[in-house]
C-alpha positions in Angstrom: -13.6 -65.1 180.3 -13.5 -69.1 180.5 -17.0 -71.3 180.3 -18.5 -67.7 179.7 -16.4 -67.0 176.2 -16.6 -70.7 175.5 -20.8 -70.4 174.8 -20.1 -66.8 173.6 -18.2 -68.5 170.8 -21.0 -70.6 169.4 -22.2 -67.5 167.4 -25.3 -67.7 164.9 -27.1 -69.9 168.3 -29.5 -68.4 170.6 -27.4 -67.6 173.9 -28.2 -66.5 177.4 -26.0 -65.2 180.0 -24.1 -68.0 181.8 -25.1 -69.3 185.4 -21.7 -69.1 186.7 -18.7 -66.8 186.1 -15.4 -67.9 185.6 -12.1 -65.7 186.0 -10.4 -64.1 183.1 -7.7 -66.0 181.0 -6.2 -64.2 178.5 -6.0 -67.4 175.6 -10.1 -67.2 175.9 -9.8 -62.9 175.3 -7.8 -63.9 172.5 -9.9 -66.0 171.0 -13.0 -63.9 170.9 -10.8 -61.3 169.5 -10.8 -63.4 166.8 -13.7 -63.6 166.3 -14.3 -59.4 166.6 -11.6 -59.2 164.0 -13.1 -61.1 161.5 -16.5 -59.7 161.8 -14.3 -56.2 161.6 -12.4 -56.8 158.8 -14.6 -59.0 156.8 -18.2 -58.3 157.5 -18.2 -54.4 158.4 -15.3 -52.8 156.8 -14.8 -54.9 153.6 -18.6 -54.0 153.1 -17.9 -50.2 153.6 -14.8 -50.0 151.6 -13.9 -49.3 148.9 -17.6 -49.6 147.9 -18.2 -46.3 149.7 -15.1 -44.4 148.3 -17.0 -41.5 145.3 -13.9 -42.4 142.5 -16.3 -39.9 140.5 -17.1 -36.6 142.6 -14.3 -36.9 146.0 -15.4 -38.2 149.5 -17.9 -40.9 150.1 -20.9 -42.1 148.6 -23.8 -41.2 151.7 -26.5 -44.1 150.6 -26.5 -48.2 150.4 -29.6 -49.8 149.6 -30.5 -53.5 152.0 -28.2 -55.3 149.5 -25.3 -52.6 149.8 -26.1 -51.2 146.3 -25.8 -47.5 145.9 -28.9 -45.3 145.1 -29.6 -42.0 144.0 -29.8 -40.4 146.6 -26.0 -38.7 147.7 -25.9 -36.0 149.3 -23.0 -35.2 151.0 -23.3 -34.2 155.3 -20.1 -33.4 157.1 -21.2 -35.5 159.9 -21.0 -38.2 157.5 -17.7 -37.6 155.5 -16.3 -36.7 158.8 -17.0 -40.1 159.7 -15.8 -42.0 156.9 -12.0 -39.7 157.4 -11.9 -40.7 160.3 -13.3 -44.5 160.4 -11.0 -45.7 157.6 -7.8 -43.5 158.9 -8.3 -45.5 162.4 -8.8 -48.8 159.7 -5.4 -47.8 158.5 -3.6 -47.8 161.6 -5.6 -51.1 162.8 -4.8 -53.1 159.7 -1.8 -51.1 158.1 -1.4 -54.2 155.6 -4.3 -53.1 153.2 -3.1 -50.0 152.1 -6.5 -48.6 150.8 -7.8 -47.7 154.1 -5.3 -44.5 154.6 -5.5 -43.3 150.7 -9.8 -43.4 151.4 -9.0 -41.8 154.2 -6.9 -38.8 152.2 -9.6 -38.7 149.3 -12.0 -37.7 152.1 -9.7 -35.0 153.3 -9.6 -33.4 150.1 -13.3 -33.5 149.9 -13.2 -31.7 153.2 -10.9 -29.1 152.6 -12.0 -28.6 148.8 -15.6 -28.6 148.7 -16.9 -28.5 152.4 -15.1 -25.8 153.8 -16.5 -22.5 153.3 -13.2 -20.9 151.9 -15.4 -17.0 152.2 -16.9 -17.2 155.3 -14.6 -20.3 157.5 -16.4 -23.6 158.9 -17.5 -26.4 157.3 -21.1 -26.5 155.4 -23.5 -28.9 156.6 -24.8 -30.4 153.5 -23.7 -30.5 149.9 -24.3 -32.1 146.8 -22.7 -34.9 145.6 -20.4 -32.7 143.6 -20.0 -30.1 146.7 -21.9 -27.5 146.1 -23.5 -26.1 149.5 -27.3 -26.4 149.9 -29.5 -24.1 151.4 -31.6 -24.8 154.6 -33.7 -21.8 153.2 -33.8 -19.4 150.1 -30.3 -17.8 150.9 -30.0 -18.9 154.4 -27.1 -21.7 155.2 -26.4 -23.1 158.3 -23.9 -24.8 160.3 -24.0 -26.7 163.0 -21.3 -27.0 165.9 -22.4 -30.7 165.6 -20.9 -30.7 162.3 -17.6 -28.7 163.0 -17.0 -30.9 165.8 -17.0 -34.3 163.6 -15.1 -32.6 161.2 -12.0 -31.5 164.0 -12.4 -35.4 164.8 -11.9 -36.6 161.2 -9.1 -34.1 160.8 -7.1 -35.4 163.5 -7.6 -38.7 163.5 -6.8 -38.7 159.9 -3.4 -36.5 160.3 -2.8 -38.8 163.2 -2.5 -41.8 160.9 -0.9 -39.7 157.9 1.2 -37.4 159.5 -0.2 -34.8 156.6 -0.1 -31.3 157.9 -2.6 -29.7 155.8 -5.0 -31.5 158.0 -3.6 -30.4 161.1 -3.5 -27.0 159.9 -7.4 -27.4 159.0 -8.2 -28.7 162.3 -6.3 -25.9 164.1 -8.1 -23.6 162.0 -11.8 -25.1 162.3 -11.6 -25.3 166.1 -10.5 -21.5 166.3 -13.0 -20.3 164.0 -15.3 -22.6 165.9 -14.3 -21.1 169.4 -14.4 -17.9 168.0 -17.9 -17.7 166.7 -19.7 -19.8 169.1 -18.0 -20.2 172.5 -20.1 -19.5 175.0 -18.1 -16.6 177.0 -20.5 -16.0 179.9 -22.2 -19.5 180.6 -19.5 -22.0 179.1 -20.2 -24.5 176.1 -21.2 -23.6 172.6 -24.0 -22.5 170.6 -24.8 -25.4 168.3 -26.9 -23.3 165.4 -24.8 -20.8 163.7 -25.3 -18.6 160.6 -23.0 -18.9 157.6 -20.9 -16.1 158.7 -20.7 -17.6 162.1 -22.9 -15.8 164.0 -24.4 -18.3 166.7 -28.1 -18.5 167.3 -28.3 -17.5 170.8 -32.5 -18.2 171.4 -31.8 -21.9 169.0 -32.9 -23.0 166.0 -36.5 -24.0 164.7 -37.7 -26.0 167.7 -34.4 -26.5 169.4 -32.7 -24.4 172.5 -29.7 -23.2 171.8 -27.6 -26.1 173.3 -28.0 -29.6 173.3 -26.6 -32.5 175.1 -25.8 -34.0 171.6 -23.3 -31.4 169.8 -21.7 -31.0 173.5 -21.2 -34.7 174.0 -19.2 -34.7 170.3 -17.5 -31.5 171.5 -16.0 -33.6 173.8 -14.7 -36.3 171.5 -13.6 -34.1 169.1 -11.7 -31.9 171.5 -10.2 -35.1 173.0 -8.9 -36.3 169.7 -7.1 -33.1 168.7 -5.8 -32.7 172.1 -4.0 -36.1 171.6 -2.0 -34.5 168.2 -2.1 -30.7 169.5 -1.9 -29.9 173.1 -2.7 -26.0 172.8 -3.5 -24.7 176.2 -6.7 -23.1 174.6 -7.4 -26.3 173.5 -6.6 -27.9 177.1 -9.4 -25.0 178.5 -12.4 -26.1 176.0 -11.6 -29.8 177.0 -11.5 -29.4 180.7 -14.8 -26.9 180.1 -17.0 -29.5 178.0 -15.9 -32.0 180.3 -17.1 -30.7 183.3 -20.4 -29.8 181.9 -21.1 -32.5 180.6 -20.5 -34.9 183.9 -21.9 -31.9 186.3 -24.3 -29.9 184.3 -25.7 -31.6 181.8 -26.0 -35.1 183.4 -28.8 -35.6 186.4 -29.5 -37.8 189.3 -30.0 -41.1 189.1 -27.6 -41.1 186.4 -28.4 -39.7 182.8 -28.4 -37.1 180.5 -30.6 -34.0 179.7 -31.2 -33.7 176.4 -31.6 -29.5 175.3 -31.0 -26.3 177.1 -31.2 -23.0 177.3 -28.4 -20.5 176.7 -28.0 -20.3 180.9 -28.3 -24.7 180.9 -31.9 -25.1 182.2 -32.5 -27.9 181.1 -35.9 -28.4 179.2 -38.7 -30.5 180.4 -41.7 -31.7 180.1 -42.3 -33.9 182.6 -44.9 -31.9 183.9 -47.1 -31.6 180.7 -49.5 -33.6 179.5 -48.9 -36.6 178.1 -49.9 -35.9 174.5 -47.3 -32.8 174.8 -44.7 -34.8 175.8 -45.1 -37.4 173.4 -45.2 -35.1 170.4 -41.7 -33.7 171.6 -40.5 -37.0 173.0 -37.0 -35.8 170.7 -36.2 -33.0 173.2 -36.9 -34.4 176.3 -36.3 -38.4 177.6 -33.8 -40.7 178.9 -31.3 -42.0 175.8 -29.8 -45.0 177.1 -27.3 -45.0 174.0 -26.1 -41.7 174.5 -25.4 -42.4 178.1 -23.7 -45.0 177.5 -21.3 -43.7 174.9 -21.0 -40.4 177.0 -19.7 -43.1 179.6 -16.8 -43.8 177.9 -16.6 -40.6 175.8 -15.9 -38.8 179.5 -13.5 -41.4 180.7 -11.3 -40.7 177.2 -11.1 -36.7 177.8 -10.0 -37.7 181.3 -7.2 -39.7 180.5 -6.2 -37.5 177.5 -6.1 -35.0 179.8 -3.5 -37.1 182.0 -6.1 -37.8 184.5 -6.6 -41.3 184.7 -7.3 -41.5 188.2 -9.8 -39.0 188.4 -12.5 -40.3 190.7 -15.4 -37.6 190.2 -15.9 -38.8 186.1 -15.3 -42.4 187.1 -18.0 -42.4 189.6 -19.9 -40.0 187.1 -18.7 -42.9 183.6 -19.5 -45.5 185.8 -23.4 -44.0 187.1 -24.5 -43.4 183.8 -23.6 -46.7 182.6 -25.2 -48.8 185.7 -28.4 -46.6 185.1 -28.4 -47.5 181.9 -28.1 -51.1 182.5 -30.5 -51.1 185.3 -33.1 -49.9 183.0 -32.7 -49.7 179.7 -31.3 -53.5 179.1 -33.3 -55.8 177.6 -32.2 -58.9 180.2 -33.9 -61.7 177.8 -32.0 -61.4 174.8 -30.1 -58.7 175.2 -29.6 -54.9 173.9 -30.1 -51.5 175.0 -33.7 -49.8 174.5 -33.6 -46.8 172.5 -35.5 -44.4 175.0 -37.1 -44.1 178.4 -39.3 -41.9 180.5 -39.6 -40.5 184.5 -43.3 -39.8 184.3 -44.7 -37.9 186.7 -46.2 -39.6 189.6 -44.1 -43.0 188.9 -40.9 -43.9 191.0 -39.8 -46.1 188.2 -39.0 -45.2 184.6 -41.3 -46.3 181.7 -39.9 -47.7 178.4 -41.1 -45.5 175.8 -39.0 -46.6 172.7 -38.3 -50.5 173.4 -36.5 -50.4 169.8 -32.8 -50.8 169.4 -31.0 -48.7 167.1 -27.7 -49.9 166.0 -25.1 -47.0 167.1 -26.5 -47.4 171.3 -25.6 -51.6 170.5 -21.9 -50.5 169.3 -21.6 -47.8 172.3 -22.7 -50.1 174.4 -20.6 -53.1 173.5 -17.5 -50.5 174.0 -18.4 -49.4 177.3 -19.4 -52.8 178.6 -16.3 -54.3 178.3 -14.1 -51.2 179.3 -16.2 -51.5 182.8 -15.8 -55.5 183.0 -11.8 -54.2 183.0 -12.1 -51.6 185.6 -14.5 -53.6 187.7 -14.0 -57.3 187.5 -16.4 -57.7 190.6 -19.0 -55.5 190.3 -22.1 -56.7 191.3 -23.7 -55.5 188.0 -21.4 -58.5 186.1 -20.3 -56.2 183.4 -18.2 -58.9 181.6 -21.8 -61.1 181.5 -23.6 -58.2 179.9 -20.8 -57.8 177.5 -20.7 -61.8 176.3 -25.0 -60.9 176.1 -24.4 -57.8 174.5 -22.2 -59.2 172.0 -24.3 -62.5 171.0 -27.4 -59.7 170.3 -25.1 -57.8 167.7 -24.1 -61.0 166.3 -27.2 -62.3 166.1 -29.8 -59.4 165.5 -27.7 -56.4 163.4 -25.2 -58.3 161.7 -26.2 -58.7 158.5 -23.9 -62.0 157.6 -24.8 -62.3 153.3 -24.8 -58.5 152.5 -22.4 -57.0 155.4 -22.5 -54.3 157.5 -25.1 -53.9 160.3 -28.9 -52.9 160.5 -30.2 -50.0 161.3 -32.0 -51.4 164.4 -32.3 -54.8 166.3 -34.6 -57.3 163.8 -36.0 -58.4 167.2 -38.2 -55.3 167.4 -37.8 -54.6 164.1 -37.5 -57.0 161.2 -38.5 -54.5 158.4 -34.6 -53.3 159.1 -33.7 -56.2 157.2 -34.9 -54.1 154.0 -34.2 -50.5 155.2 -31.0 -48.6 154.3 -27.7 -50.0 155.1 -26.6 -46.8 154.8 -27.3 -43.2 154.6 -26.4 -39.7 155.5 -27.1 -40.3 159.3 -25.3 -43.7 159.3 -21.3 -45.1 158.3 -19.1 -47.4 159.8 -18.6 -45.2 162.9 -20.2 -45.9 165.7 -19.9 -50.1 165.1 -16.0 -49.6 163.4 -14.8 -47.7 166.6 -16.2 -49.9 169.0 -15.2 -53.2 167.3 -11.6 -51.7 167.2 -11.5 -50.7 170.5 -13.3 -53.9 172.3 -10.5 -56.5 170.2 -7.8 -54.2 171.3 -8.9 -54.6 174.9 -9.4 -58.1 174.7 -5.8 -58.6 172.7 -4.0 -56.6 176.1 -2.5 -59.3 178.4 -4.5 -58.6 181.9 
């Protein structure tokens, strides 16, 4: 990255990919990692934490007003808690001279394992109250999600990973068997994402959704990957190899992307051949997520190698599919980003744009996975190094909220009222945007 970095660097100015390419130097990685660091450190994390740490009630505070002010609203999801374990233990380990990251981190735990695990019936509840008291989805119905289980395996071992605590260890161990138990899949593979309290799954789904979803599988993944790293059971090992092959064989589709929900067998649904009104009113369950392609990219390519198979060309080709697909037609090629969601409509070669909005967790993903293929392929025709300088001028410019901190919800190019939304709530942390920052100046700091 030479004349390329050098215009990358002049942030806060409109920028446009460069007409030439120049090779690599590692001084010019260096110095955009400078950059990534302080944006990191100063302008994401510092915002999160310890603003977001609950000194009151355990865990994390769920809701941030535009100005990063708490509001009344916080309720507590174990997608989101997971999140914040994990996101500061990782801070921890990243920037082990601020000290506040890894006791956040063991506050969370505690929240976990004190108020969100159901000590009578095992697994984690899905939602609770700011104190932790479960909430119903229905009069004296609870759910739980496999979703939800799997973030909270993630948090669990990235936070004993960084602590060395064995509680949480222990709690991982334990949430994955009781996961595997209730709602592995025995005769078609995979998990059942909706479960009862007690654990029973829902094999026919939940309310409008099938039974299993890209979405909860794709997590499976991570999660599995990340406890695999700290506790290579041969179970564990199984359910890896399992989700991993499913997702890159089953679940993902010519030319290159994901289906979204399906049945207990893995038909996938569609509705591609209803009518357009029918499709559009259900444009949740069925249509191309450039996002979650992208960060299934490098969520596959992570499994791989934890699994000690770096050089395993089937998920390459598969990582590397998705992400070209995605690029090919879900990148916005005059200022940059990835759209939120596309269509095949019936009748049309080509796919159709249906969500040209740009939601800030597919602009982290993507930034993450741009940059891991600019390594592996240097001379790809696709110019994955450009796409990342691009990628990362749109973040800087468009979601980075540079007086308040932390990033927007979506891209104020398509939509400025983000400006004023939420900077943060119950579907959104420093997780997405922490992880891939980390991972992208670690890259960039390796000598190549």
């Amino acid at each position: 990255m030479g004349a390329a970095l050098a215009c990358a660097l002049a942030l806060h100015a409109p920028r446009h990919l460069p007409a030439q390419r120049a090779p690599a130097t590692h001084p010019s990685r260096q110095a955009l990692a400078v950059v990534l660091r302080h944006s990191l450190r100063d302008e994401l994390l510092h915002a999160w934490y310890p603003r977001a740490v609950d000194r009151d009630s355990g865990g994390f505070l769920s809701e941030f007003d535009d100005h990063f002010n708490p509001t009344a609203n916080q309720d507590k999801m174990i997608v989101t808690q997971s999140r914040h374990v994990w996101t500061t233990a990782r801070a921890s380990q990243f920037l082990p001279a601020d000290t506040m990251y890894l006791l956040a981190s063991a506050q969370g735990f505690l929240f976990l394992r004190d108020h969100m695990w159901d000590r009578e019936q095992g697994g984690f509840y899905w939602l609770v109250t700011r104190g932790g008291t479960p909430k119903e989805d229905a009069p004296g119905r609870i759910v739980k999600q496999a979703y939800g289980e799997a973030f909270a395996i993630y948090a669990l071992a990235g936070y004993y990973d960084a602590s060395h605590d064995a509680r949480a260890l222990a709690l991982a161990k334990e949430t994955f068997r009781w996961l595997d138990t209730h709602a592995h899949d025995a005769q078609y593979g995979g998990y059942f994402n909706y479960l009862e309290r007690d654990g029973t799954p829902m094999r026919s789904g939940y309310a409008n959704d099938l039974p299993k979803d890209q979405n909860s599988s794709i997590h499976l993944l991570e999660a599995f990957t990340e406890l695999y790293r700290v506790w290579p059971d041969s179970l564990l090992r199984d359910r890896l190899n399992e989700m991993l092959r499913l997702v890159r064989d089953t679940m993902r589709t010519d030319p290159g992307y994901l289906q979204l929900f399906f049945s207990a067998d893995w038909k996938p649904l569609s509705y591609r051949d209803s009518s357009d009104s029918m499709r559009k009113a259900d444009h949740f369950h069925d249509h191309v997520s450039f996002g979650h392609d992208i960060e299934t990219a490098y969520l596959m390519l992570e499994a791989s190698e934890a699994l000690g198979r770096e050089h395993d060309a089937r998920t390459k080709r598969a990582a590397k599919q998705m992400t070209d697909h995605a690029l090919r037609h879900g990148w916005d090629s005059r200022v940059g980003g990835f759209y939120d969601e596309g269509y095949y409509l019936k009748g049309k070669p080509d796919i159709t744009i249906t969500y040209d909005t740009k939601n800030w967790w597919a602009q982290a993903e993507g930034l993450n996975t741009l940059l891991l293929m600019a390594d592996r392929y240097p001379r790809d025709a696709l110019h994955y190094e450009d796409h990342f300088l691009q990628q990362w001028t749109y973040i800087d410019r468009y979601l980075i909220d540079h007086q308040y901190g932390g990033w927007y919800v979506g891209g104020l190019d398509k939509e400025p009222g983000a400006r004023t939304a939420l900077k943060g709530q119950i579907w959104k942390a420093a997780y997405h945007d922490g992880r891939a920052l980390m991972n992208v100046i670690r890259r960039l700091e390796q000598t190549h």
